[in-house]
C-alpha positions as a Python dict, from the first residue, in 0.01 Angstrom:
ca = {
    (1, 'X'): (0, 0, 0),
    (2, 'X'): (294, 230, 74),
    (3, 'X'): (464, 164, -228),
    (4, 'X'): (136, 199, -443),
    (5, 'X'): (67, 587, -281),
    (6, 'X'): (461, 677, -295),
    (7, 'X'): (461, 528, -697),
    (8, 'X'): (73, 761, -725),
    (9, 'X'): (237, 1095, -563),
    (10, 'X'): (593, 1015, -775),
    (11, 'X'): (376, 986, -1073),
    (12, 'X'): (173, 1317, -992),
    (13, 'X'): (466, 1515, -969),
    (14, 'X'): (619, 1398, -1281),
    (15, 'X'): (296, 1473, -1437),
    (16, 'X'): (270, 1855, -1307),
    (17, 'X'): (653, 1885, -1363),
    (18, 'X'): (586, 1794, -1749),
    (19, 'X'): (294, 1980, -1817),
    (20, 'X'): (416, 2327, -1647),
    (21, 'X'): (790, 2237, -1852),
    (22, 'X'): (549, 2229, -2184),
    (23, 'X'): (298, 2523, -2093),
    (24, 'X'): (624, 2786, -2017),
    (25, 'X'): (768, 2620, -2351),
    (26, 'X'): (465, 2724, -2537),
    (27, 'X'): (411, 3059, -2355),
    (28, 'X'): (735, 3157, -2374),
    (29, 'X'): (677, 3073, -2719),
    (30, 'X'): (387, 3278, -2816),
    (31, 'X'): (529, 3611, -2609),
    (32, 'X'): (865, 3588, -2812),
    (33, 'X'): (740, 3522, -3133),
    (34, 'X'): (401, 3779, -3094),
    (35, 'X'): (441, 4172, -2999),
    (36, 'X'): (140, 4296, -2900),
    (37, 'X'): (25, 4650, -2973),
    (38, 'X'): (-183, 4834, -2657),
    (39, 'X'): (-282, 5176, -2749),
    (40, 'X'): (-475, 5420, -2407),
    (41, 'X'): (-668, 5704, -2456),
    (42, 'X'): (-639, 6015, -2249),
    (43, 'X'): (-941, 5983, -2119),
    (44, 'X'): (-1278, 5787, -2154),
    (45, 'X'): (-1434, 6123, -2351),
    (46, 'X'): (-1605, 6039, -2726),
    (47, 'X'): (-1319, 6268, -2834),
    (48, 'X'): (-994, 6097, -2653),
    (49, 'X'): (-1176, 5750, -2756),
    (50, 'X'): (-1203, 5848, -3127),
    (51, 'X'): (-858, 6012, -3106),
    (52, 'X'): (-719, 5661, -2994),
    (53, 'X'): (-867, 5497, -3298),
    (54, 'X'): (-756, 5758, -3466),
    (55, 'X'): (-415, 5711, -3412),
    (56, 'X'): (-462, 5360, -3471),
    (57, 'X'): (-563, 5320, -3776),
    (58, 'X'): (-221, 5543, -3867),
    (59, 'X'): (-4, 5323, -3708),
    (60, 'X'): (-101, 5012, -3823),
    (61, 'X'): (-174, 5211, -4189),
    (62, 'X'): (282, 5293, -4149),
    (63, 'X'): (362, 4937, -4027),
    (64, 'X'): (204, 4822, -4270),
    (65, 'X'): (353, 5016, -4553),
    (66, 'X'): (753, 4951, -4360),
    (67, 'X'): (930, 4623, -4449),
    (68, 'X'): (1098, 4589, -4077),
    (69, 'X'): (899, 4699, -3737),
    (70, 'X'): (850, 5070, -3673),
    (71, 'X'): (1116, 5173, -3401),
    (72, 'X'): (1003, 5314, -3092),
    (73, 'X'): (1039, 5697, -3234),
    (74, 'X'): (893, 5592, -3535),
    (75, 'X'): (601, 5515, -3346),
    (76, 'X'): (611, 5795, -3104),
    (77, 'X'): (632, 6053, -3439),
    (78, 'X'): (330, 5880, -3607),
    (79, 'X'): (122, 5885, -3299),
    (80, 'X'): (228, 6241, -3205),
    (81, 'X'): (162, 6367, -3606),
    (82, 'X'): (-180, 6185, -3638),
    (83, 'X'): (-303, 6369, -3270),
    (84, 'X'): (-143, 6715, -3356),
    (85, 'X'): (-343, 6677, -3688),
    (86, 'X'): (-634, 6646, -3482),
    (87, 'X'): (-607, 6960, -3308),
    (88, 'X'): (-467, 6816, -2994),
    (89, 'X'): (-115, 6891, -2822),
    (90, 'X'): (-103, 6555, -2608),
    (91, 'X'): (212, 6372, -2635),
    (92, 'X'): (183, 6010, -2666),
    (93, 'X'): (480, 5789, -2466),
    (94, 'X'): (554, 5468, -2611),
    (95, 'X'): (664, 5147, -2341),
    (96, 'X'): (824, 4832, -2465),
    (97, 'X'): (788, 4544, -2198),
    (98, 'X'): (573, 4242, -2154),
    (99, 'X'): (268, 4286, -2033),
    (100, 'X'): (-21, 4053, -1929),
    (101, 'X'): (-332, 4095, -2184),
    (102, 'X'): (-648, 3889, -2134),
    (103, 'X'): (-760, 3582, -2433),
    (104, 'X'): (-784, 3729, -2768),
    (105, 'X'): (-1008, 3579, -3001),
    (106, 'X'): (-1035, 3575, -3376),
    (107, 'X'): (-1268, 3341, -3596),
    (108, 'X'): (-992, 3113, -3691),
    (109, 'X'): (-735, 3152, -3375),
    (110, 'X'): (-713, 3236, -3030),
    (111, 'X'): (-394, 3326, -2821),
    (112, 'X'): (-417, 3286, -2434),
    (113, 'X'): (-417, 3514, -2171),
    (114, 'X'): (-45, 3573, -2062),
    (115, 'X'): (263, 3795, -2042),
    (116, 'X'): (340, 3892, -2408),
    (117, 'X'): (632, 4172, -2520),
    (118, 'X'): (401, 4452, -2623),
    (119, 'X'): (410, 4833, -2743),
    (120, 'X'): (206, 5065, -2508),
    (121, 'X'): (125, 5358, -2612),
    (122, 'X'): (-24, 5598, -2373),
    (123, 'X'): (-179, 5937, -2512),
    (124, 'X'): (-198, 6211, -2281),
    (125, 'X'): (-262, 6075, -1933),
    (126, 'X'): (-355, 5729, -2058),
    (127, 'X'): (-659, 5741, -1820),
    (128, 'X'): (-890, 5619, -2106),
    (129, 'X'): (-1018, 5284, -2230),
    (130, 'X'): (-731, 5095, -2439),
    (131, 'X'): (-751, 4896, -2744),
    (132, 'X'): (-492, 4607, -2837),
    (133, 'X'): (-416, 4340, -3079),
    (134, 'X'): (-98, 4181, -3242),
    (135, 'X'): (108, 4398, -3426),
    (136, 'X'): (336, 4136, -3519),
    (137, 'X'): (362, 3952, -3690),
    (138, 'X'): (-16, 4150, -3812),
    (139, 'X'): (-304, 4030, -3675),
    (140, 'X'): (-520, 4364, -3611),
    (141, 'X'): (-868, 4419, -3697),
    (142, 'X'): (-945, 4761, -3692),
    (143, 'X'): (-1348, 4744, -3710),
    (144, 'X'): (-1399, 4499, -3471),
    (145, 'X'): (-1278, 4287, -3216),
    (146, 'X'): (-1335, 3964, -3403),
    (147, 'X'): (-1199, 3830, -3733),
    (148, 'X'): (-1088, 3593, -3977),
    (149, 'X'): (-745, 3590, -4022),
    (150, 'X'): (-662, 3545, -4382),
    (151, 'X'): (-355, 3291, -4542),
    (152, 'X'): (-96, 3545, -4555),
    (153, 'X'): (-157, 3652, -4156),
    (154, 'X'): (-183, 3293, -4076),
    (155, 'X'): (149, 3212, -4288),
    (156, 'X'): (321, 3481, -4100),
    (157, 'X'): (219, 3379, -3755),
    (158, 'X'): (331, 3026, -3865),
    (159, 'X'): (668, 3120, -3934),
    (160, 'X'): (669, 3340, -3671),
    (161, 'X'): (607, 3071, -3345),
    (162, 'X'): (687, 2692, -3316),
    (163, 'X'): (497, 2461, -3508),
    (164, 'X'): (332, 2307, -3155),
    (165, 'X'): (198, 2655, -3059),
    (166, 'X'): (85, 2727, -3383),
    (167, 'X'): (-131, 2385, -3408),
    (168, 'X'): (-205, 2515, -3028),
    (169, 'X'): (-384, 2854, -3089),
    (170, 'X'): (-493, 2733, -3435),
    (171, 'X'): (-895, 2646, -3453),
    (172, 'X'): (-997, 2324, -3543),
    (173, 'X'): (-1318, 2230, -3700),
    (174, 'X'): (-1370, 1930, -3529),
    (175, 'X'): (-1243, 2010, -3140),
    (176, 'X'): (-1403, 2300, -2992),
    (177, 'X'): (-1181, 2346, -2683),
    (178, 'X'): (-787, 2162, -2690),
    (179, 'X'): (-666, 2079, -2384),
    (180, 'X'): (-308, 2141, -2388),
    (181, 'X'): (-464, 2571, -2479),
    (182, 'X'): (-653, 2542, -2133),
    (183, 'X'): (-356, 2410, -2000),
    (184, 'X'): (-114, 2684, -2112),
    (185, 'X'): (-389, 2956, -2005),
    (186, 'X'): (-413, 2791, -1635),
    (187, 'X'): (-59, 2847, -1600),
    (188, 'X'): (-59, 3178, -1736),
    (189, 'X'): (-316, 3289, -1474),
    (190, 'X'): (-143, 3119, -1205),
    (191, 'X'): (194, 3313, -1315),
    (192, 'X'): (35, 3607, -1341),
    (193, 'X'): (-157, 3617, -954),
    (194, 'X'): (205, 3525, -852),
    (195, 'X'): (344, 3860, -956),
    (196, 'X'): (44, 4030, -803),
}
C-alpha cells in the first residue's frame, strides 16, 4: 500500500513537472514570437476615444507600408503627427515590456491570456479605455474585435512561433476546446496572480 501511494504521488509530480515544462515552452513561445500593440486614450471622452482609434488606424496604416517593425520613435512621431493633426497637443509615450493581456479571439485563432512583449502607447494621461491586438507579426482588426485571419496573416504567424503553438492557438473544425490551450492559459493565470 505504501509503495502503491509513494509510486501515485511520484507519478503526480512527474505529471505537473511535465505539463508546467510544456505550458512555459509554449508561452514563452507565443510572447517571443508575438508583440502585441496596446494603445490608451487620455481619457474615456467620445473625443480621446475616437482620437485613440484615430491614431490607430495610422499606425497600423505605417507598419504596414515599412518592411521591418516601426522603431520606438517611429512610433512615437506617427502617434504624435496623427493627434497634432487632430487639433490636440497631447504627447503620446511609447513602453516596450511584456505585459499581461487577457484571451484574444479571432474566428480562426485564439492566443491565451499571458505575459506577451508589447508596445504601449499611452496618449496624454492614458486614463482612457485601451484597445490592443498583435502587431506582429499582423493580426489587427481595426473594425472589430473579431476576425478571420486570412492565409498570408496565418502564414506569418506560422513562421513566426513553433509549429506546436501554432497547431495550439490554431482552430480546429472538429475540437471546440484543446486541452493542452486550457492548459497553457491555467498556467498563465497562475503566473500572473504570482506577480500580483
Amino acid at each position: 500500500m505504501k509503495n502503491t501511494l509513494a509510486f501515485s504521488l511520484l507519478a503526480a509530480l512527474l505529471l505537473i513537472f511535465t505539463w508546467v515544462s510544456a505550458s512555459e515552452d509554449i508561452s514563452r513561445d507565443l510572447s517571443d514570437g508575438i508583440v502585441r500593440l496596446h494603445i490608451l486614450a487620455n481619457s474615456d471622452t467620445a473625443e480621446d476615444q475616437a482620437l485613440k482609434l484615430k491614431v490607430r488606424d495610422r499606425l497600423l496604416t505605417e507598419a504596414k507600408k515599412s518592411s521591418k517593425p516601426l522603431t520606438d520613435s517611429e512610433i512615437q512621431k506617427v502617434c504624435e503627427a496623427e493627434i497634432k493633426e487632430n487639433g490636440y497637443s497631447y504627447t503620446a509615450k511609447i513602453e516596450r515590456g511584456r505585459f499581461y493581456f487577457p484571451q484574444k479571439n479571432y474566428e480562426n485563432l485564439t492566443l491565451p491570456a499571458g505575459d506577451y512583449n508589447a508596445v504601449r502607447i499611452v496618449i496624454g494621461e492614458g486614463n482612457g479605455q485601451n484597445w490592443w491586438c498583435v502587431m506582429y507579426p499582423p493580426l489587427c482588426f481595426t473594425e472589430s474585435s473579431t476576425g478571420r485571419l486570412d492565409e498570408k496573416a496565418l502564414a506569418s504567424l506560422k513562421s513566426a512561433v513553433s509549429p506546436e503553438s501554432f497547431s495550439m492557438i490554431c482552430e480546429s473544425d472538429t475540437i471546440a476546446i484543446k486541452p493542452s490551450f486550457k492548459l497553457v492559459e491555467l498556467w498563465n493565470e497562475l503566473k500572473a496572480s504570482f506577480h500580483k
